[in-house]
N, C-alpha and C positions, 0 to 999 in steps of 0.2 A: 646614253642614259641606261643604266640598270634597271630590268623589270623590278617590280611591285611582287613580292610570293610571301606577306603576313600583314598582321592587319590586329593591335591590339584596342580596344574601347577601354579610356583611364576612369574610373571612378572615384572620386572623391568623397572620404569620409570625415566625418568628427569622433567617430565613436566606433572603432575600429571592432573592436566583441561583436558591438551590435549587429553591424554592417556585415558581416564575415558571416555572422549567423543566419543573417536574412539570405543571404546569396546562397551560402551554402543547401538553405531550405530552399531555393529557386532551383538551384540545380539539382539539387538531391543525391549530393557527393559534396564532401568535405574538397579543398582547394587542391589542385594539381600541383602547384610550388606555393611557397613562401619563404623564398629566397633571402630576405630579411627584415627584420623586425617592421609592423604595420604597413609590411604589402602581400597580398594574398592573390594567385593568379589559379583562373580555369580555364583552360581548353575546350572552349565551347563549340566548335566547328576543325577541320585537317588543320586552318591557318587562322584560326582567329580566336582572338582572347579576350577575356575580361580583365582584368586588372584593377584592382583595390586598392587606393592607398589614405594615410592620413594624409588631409593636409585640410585642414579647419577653414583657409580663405576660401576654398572652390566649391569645399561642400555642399552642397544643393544648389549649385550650377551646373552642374553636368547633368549631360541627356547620354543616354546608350539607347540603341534599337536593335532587338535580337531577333534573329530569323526563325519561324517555328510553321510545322508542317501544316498543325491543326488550330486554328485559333480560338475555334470551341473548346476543344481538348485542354488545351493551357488554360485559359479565363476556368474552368471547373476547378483543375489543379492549384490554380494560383486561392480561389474561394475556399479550397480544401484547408488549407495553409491558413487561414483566414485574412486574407489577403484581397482587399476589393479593388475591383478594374473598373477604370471609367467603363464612357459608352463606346462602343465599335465603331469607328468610321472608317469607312470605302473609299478610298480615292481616288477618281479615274476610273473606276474597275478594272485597277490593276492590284493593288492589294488595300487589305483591311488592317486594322492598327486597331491595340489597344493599349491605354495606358495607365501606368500604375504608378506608383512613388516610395521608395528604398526610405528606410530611419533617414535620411538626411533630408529625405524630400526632392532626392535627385530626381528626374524622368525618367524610368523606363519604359520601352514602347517594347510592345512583340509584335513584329510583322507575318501575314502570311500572301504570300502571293496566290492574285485571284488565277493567270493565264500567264501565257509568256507572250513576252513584249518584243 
C-alpha cells in the first residue's frame, strides 16, 4: 500500500457567491485554484485543502475541522468578520473546539490543541 501525503475537506454549497465569499473572508485570501466552474480550492496547511463545491443535496451536511494555533485569536477574528462562535469546548484536555456555521449551515469547527498526546 501507498503512503497517505494530502488530505482535501469537500464542502458542500447551494450558493456558490455566497460560500466563496464567506471562506474567502475565513482565510483572508481570495482561492488558490478554481480549476472549474463552482469549485473553489485553498491551500490551508503544506498538504491540506478546502475545497468548495456546488452540489445543493450535501449542502449543510458537511462538517470540516481546521487546525489553528490560537483559539482566542480566531473566535476574536472570526466576531471581526461578524461571524459568531458557539461556546469552547475542551476535550480530554487535549484540545478545545469551537464552532461556527458557513451560508449553508455546514459545520465548521477550529481546533487547537491543548499538549501533545
Amino acid at each position: 500500500m501507498a503512503g497517505f501525503n494530502d488530505v482535501a475537506a469537500v464542502v458542500a454549497t447551494r450558493d456558490y457567491a455566497a460560500a466563496r465569499s464567506w471562506y474567502s473572508s475565513i482565510f483572508g485570501r481570495e482561492p488558490d485554484l478554481e480549476p472549474v466552474d463552482g469549485v473553489a480550492e485553498w491551500q490551508i496547511a503544506a498538504t491540506a485543502w478546502l475545497q468548495l463545491i456546488v452540489d445543493p443535496h450535501r449542502a449543510g451536511r458537511t462538517a470540516v475541522r481546521i487546525g489553528v494555533d490560537d483559539l482566542d485569536a480566531q473566535i476574536a477574528a472570526l466576531a471581526a468578520l461578524g461571524i459568531g462562535a458557539g461556546e469552547v469546548v475542551v476535550i480530554a484536555d487535549l484540545v478545545k473546539v469551537v464552532d461556527v456555521a458557513d451560508p449553508d449551515n455546514n459545520e465548521v469547527s477550529f481546533v487547537q490543541e491543548l499538549g501533545t498526546y
